[in-house]
C-alpha positions in Angstrom: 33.6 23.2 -53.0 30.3 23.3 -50.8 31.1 23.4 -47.1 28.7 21.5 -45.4 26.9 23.7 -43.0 24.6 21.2 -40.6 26.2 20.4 -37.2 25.9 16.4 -38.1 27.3 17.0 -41.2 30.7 19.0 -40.2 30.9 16.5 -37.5 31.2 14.1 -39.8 33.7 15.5 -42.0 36.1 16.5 -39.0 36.1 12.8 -37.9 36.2 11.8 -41.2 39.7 14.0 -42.3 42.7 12.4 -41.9 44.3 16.0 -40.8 43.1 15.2 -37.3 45.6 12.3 -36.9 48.3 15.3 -36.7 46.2 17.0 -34.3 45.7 13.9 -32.2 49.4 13.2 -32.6 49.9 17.3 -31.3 47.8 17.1 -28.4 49.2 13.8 -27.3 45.6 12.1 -27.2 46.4 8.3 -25.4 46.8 5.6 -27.6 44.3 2.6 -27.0 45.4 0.3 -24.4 45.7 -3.7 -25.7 43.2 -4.7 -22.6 40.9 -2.0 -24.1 41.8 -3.2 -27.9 40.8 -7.0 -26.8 37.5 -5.8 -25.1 36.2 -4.2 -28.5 38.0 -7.5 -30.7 35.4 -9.3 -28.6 32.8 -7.1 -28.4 32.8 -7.2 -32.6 32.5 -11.3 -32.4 29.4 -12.7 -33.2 29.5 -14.8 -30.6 32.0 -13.0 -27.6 34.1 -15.0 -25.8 34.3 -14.5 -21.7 36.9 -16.2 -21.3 39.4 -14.1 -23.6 38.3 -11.2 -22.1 38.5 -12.0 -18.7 42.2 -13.7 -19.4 43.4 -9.8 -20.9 41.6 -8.4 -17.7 43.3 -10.2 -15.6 46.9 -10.3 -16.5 46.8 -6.9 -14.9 46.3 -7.7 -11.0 45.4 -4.2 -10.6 42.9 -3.9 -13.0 41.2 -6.8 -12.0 40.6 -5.6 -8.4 39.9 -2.3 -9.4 37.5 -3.7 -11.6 35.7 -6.0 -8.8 35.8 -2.8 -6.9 33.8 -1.0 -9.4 31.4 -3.7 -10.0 30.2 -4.0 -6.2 30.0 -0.3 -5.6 26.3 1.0 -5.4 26.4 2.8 -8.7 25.8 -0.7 -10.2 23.3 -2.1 -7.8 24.3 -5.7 -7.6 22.0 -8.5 -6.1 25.1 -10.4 -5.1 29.0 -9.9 -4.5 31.0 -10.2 -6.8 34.0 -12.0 -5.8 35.8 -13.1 -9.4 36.5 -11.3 -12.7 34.3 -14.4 -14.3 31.1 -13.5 -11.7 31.1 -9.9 -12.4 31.1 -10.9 -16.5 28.2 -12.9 -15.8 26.4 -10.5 -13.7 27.0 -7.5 -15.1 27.5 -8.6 -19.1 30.7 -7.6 -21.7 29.1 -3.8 -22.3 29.1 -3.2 -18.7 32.5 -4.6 -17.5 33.9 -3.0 -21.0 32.7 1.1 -19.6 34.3 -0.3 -16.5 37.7 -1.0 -17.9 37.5 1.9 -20.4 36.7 4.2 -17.2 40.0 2.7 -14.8 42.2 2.7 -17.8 41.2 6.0 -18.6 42.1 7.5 -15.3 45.7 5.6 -15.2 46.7 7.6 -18.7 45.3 11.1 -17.9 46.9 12.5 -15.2 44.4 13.8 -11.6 46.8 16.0 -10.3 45.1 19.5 -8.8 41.9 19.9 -7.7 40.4 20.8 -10.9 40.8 17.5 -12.3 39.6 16.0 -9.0 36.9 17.4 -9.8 36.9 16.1 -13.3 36.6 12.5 -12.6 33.9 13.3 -10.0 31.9 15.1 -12.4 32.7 12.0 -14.8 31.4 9.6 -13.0 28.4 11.3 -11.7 27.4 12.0 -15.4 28.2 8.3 -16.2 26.0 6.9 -13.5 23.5 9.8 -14.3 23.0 8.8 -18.4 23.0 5.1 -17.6 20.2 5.5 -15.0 18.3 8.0 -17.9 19.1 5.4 -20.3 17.2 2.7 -18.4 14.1 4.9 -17.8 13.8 6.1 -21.1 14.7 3.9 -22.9 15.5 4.8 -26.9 19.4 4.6 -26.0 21.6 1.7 -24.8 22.5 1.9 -21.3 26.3 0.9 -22.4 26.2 3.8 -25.2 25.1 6.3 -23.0 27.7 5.0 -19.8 30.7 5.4 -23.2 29.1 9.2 -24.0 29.3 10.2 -20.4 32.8 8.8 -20.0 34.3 10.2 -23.0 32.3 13.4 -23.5 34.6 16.0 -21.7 38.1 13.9 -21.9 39.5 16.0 -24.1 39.6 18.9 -21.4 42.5 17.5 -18.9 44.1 16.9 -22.4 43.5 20.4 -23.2 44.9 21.5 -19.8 48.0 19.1 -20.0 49.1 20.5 -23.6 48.5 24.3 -23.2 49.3 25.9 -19.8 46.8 29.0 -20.4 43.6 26.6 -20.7 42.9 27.0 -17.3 41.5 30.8 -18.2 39.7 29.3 -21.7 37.7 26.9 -19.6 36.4 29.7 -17.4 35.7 31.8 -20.0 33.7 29.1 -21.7 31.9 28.2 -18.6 30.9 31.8 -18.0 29.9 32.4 -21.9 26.4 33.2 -21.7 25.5 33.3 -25.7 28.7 31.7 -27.3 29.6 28.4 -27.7 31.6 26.5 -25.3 33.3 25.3 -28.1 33.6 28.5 -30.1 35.8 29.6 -26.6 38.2 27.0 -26.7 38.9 27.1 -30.3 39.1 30.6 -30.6 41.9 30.5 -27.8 43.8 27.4 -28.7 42.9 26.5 -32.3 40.6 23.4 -31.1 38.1 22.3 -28.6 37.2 19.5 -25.8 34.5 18.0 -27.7 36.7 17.3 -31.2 39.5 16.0 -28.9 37.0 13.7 -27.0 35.6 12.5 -30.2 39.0 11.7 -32.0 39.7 10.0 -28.8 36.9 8.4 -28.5 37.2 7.1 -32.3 41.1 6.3 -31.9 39.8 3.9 -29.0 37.8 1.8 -31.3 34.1 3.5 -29.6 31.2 3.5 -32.2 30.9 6.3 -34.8 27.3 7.3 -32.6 28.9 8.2 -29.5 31.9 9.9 -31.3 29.7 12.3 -32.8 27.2 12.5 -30.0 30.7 13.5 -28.1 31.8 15.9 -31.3 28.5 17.6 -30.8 27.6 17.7 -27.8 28.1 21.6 -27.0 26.4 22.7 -30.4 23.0 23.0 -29.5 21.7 23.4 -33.2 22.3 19.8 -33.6 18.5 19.6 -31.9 17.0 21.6 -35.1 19.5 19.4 -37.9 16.9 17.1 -39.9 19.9 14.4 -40.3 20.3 13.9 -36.7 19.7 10.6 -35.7 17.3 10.7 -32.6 20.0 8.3 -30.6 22.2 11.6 -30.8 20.0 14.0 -29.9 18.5 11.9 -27.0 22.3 11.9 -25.8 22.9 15.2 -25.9 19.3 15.8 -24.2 20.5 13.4 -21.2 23.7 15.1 -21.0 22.4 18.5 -20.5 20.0 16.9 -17.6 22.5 15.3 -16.0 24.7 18.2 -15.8 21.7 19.9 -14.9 21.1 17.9 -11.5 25.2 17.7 -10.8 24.8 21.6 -10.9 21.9 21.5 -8.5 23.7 19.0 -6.7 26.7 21.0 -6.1 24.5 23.8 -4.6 25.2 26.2 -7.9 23.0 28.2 -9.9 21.9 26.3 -13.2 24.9 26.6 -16.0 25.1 28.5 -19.2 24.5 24.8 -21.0 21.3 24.5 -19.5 20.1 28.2 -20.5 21.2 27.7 -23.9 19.8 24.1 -24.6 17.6 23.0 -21.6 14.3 23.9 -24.0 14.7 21.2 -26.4 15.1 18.7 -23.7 11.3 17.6 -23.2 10.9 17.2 -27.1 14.5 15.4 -27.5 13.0 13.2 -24.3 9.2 13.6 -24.9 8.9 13.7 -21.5 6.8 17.1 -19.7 8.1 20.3 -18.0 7.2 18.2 -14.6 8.8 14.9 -15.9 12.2 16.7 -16.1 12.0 18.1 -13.2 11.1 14.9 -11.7 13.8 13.5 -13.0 16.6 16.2 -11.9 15.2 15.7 -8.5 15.9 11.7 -9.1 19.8 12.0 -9.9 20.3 14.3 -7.6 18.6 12.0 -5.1 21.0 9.2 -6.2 23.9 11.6 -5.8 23.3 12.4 -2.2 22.8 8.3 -1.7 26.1 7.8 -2.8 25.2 6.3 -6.1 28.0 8.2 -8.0 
């Protein structure tokens, strides 16, 4: 048999093998919540109906003031307050209060204990914020698609660290890997890697088949030169290395491995100019030091 040998085309076929359910089942990737499972039941509808979502939101008193909490926070700039589940749904639309729910619910199942996961859902939700403001500017993806990408992108890594006890040492190694693949790191040490868990994740959660692989491949930085890669992917993975780009800059470090190894084909991916990227790292990182994220 021919094995497929384009990034978009293996991506495909690991998402696509029914294998991975033992691997999801192995890592102990979080089955999708019902709150979450009625968000995408509506989300399908030709015709979504508010009130069904905002009655599975807010038989959890929790989640409905966490969510009212997210929605007036300055990451999503409102014009008013928000001071019912109903008003933020009509202010801020399904998408928008669906990454919002995915986001809270998210954090409940994976466990923040440690600083290095502290620092996870920091870095989360400064890439979220980060792809949702490139979204708007650039248009070409939605701003919901690219808030889900950000979110989901890196879950897999405080599932990583939960199931093997040694992943602490794989992640550093991957971040200081200067010429392999993140990727190649992790699976190397542990037989599989952060992205494939993010994007079986993702998938098990009902999230579209473009984000999962956008999350699948979002280390392998050949996906730029594969002809069958839909531009919405590539533009993904383009905003994700900039974001991480500014949150690096932001956190007074030197720029990653990530950008070194894909940062060139992020003008193209963009069609923005040298300067233009540079404008816009200074922008996020601008919003960062607002408080935006």
């Amino acid at each position: 048999m021919t094995t497929c040998t384009t990034p978009l085309a293996n991506a495909e076929r690991q998402l696509s093998d029914p294998a991975m359910a033992r691997l999801v089942q192995d890592i102990g990737v979080p089955p999708q919540p019902a709150v979450v499972a009625a968000l995408q039941a509506e989300l399908g509808r030709d015709e979504p109906d508010l009130r069904r979502v905002a009655t599975a939101v807010a038989s959890d008193v929790a989640l409905t003031a966490a969510v009212l909490r997210t929605a007036n926070s300055p990451a999503y700039g409102l014009t008013r307050r928000a001071e019912t589940l109903g008003q933020a749904l009509a202010l801020l639309g399904l998408r928008q209060v669906g990454v919002i729910v995915s986001s809270i619910v998210l954090r409940r199942l994976i466990p923040t204990d440690g600083p290095r996961l502290t620092r996870f859902w920091d870095v989360s939700a400064k890439r979220a914020w980060a792809l949702a403001r490139l979204a708007r500017g650039l248009r070409g993806v939605d701003v919901d698609v690219a808030q889900t990408f950000g979110l989901f992108c890196d879950v897999g890594i405080p599932l990583l660290m939960r199931r093997f006890p040694d992943y602490g040492p794989t992640l550093q190694a991957a971040n200081a890997s200067k010429d392999e693949a993140f990727t190649a790191v992790e699976h190397r040490a542990h037989g599989t890697d952060h992205a494939l868990i993010g994007a079986l994740m993702a998938r098990s959660w009902g999230v579209s088949q473009t984000v999962c692989l956008s999350i699948r491949l979002h280390h392998d930085m050949g996906t730029f030169h594969d002809p069958r890669a839909p531009e919405v992917i590539t533009r993904l993975l383009a905003m994700s290395l900039l974001a991480e780009r500014a949150i690096q800059e932001f956190a007074g470090l030197n720029s990653g491995h990530e950008w070194a190894k894909g940062g060139d084909a992020v003008p193209g991916a963009l069609m923005l100019s040298e300067g233009d990227v540079l404008e816009w790292i200074e922008q996020l990182v601008d919003g960062f030091a607002q408080g935006l994220a």
